[in-house]
PAZAPA-4460 file (N, C-alpha, C; in steps of 0.05 Angstrom, whole numbers, plus 32768, in hexadecimal, padded with zeros to 4 digits):
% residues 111
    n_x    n_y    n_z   ca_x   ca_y   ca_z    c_x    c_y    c_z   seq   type   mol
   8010   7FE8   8000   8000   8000   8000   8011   8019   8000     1      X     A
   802E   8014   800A   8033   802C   8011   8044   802E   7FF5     2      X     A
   8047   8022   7FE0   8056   802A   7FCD   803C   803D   7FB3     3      X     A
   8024   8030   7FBA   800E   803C   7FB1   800E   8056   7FB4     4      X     A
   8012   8065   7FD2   8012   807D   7FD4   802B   8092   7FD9     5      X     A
   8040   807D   7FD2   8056   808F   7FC3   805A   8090   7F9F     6      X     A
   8046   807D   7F91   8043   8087   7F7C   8030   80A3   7F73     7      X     A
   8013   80A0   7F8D   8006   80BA   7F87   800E   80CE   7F91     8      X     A
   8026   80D3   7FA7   802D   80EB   7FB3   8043   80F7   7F9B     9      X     A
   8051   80E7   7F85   8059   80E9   7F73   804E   80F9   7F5E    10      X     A
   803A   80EC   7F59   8028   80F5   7F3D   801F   810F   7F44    11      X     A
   8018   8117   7F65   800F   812C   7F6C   802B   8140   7F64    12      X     A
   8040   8131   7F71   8050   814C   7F6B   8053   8153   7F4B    13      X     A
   8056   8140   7F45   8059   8141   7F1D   8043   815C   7F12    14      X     A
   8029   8152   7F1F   801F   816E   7F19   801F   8190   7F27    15      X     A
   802F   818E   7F3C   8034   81A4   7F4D   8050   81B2   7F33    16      X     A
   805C   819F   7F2A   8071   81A9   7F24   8065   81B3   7EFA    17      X     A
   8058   81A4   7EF4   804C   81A7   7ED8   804A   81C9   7EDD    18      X     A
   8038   81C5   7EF9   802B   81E0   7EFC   8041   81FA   7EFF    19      X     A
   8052   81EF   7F10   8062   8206   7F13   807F   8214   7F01    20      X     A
   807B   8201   7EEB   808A   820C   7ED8   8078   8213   7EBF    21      X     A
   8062   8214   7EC6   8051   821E   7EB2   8046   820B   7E9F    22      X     A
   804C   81EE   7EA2   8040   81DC   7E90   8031   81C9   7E8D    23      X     A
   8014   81D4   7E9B   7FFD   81CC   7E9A   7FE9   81DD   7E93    24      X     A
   7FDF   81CC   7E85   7FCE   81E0   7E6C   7FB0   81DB   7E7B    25      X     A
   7FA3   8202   7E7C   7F82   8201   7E89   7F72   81EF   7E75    26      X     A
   7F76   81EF   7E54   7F5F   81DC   7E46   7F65   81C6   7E3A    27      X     A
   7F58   81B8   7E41   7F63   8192   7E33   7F61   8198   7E19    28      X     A
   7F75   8184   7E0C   7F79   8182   7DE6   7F62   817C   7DED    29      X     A
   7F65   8178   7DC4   7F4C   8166   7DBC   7F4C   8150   7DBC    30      X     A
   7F2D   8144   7DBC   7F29   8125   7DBD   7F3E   811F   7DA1    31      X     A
   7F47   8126   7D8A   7F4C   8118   7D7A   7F73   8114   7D87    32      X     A
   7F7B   812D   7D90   7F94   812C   7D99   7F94   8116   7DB6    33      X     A
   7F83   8116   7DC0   7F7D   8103   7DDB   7F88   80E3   7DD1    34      X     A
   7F84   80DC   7DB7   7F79   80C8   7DB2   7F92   80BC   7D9D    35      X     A
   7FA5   80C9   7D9C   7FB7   80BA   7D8B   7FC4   80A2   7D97    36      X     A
   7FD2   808E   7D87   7FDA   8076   7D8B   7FF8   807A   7D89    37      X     A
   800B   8092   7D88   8023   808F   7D85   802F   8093   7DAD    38      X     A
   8045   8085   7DB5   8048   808C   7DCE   804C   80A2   7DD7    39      X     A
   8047   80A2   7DEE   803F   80C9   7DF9   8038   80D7   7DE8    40      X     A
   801F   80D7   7DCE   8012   80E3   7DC0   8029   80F3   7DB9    41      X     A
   803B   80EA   7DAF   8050   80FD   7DA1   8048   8109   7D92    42      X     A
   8037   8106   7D7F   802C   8110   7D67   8018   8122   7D65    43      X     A
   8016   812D   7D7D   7FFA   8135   7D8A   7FFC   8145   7D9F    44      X     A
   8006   8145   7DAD   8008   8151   7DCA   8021   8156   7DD6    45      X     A
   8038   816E   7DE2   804D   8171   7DEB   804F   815A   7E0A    46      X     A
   8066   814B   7E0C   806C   8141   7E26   8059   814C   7E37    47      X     A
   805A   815D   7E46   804A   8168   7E5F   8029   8163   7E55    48      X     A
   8025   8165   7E3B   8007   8165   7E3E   7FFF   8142   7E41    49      X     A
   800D   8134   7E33   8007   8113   7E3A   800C   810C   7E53    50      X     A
   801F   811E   7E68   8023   8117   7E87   8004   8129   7E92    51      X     A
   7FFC   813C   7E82   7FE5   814A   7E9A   7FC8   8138   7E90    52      X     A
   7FC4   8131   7E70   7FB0   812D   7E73   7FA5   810A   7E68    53      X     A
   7FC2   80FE   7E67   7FBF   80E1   7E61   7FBE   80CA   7E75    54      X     A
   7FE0   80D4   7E7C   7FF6   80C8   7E95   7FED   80C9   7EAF    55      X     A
   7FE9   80DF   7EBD   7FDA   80E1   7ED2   7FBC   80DA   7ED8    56      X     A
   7FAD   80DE   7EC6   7F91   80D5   7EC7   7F91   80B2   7ECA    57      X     A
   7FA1   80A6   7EBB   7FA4   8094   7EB3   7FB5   8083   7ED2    58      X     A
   7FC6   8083   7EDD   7FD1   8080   7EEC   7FC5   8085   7F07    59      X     A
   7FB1   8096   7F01   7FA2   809C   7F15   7F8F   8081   7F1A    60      X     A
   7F83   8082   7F0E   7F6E   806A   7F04   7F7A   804D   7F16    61      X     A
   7F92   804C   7F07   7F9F   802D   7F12   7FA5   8034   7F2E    62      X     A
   7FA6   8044   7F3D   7FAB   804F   7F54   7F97   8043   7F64    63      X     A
   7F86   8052   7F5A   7F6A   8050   7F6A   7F5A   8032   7F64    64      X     A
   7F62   8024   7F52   7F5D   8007   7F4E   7F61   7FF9   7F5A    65      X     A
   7F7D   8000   7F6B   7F92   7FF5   7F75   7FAA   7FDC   7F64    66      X     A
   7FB4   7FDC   7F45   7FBB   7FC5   7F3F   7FB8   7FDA   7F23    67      X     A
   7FC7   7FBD   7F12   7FC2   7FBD   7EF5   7FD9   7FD2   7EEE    68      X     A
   7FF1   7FD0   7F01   8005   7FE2   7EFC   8014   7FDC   7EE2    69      X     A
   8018   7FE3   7EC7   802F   7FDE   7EB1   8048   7FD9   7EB2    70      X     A
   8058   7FC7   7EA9   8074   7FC8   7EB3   807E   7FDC   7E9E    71      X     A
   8094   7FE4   7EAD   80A1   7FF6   7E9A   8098   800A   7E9A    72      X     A
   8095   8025   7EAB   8083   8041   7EA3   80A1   804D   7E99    73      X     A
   80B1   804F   7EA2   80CC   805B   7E95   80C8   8077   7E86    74      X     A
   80B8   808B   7E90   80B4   80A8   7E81   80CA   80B8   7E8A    75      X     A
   80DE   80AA   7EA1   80F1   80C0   7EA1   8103   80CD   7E8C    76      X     A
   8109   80B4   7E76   8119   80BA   7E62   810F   80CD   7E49    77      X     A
   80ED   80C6   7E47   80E3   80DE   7E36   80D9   80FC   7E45    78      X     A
   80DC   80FB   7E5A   80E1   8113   7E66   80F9   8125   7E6D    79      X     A
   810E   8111   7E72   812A   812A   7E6A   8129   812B   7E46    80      X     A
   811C   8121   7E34   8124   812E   7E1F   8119   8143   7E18    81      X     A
   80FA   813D   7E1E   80E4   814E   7E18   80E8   8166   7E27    82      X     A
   80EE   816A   7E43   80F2   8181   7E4B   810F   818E   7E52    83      X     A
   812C   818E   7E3A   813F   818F   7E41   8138   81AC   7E3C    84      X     A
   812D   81B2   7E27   812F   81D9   7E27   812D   81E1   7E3C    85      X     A
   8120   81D7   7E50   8118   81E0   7E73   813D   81E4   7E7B    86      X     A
   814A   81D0   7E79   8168   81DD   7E7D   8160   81D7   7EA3    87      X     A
   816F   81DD   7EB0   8170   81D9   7ECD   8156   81DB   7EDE    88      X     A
   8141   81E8   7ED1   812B   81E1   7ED9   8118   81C0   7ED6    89      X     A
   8122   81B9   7EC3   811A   819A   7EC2   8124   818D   7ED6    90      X     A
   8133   8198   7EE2   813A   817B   7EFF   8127   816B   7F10    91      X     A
   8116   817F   7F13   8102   817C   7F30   80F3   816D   7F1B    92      X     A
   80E8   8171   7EFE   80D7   815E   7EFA   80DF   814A   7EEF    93      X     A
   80F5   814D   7EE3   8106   8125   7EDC   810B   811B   7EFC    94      X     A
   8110   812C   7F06   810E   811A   7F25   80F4   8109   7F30    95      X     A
   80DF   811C   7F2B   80C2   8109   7F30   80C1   80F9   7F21    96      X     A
   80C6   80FE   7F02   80BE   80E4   7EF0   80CC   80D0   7EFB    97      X     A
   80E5   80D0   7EFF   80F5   80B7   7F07   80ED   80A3   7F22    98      X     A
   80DD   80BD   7F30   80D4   80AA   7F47   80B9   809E   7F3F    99      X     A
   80AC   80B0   7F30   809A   8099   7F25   8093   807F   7F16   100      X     A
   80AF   8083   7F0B   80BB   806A   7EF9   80BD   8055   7F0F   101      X     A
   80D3   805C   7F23   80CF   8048   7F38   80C0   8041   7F4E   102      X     A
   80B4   8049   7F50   8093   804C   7F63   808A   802C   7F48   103      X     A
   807F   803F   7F34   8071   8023   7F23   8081   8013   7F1C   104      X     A
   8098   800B   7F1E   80AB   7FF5   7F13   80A4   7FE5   7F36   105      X     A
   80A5   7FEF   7F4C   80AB   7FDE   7F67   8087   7FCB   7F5F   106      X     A
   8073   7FDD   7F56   8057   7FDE   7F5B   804F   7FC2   7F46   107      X     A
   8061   7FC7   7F31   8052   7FB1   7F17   806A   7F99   7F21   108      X     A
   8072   7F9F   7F24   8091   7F87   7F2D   807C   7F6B   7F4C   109      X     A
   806E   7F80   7F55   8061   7F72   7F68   8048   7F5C   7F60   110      X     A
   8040   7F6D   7F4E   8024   7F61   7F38   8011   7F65   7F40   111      X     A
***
């Protein structure tokens, strides 16, 4: 249980920090951008918008299910790329991703 709620005290910060560098957007894409099949809607949506309005919702869900964790969430690596223009400000949030990576790697490893 208690790895459960160091993955949501995580995701919470993920969005404290979206927020505080300015990259959480007040209006959801569109259903058609919502809906692409390429990973992290690359084709469709900047990094931060697939963490505010895919990743988190989504993660939320299995949270609250309790289970049905994916192996492998591994977004830390498309998050230092996606947000290297951030320059020394990306720390704090490749730092969360990475703990979220391992929060869900301890979580799906369990089954």
């Amino acid at each position: 249980m208690q790895q459960w709620h160091g993955l949501a005290d995580a995701l919470l910060e993920l969005e404290q920090e979206l927020r505080a560098l300015e990259l959480w957007a007040a209006l959801p894409p569109s259903p058609a951008a919502l809906a692409s099949r390429e990973p992290f809607c690359v084709d469709t949506l900047p990094f931060e918008g697939w963490l505010q309005w895919i990743f988190i919702p989504r993660m939320g869900q299995i949270i609250e299910a309790g289970g049905g964790m994916p192996a492998g969430c591994n977004i830390r690596p498309m998050g230092e790329e996606a947000f290297a223009h951030l320059g020394s400000h990306a720390a704090g949030l490749v730092a969360i991703l990475g703990r979220i990576d391992h929060a869900a790697g301890q979580l799906a490893s369990r089954g």
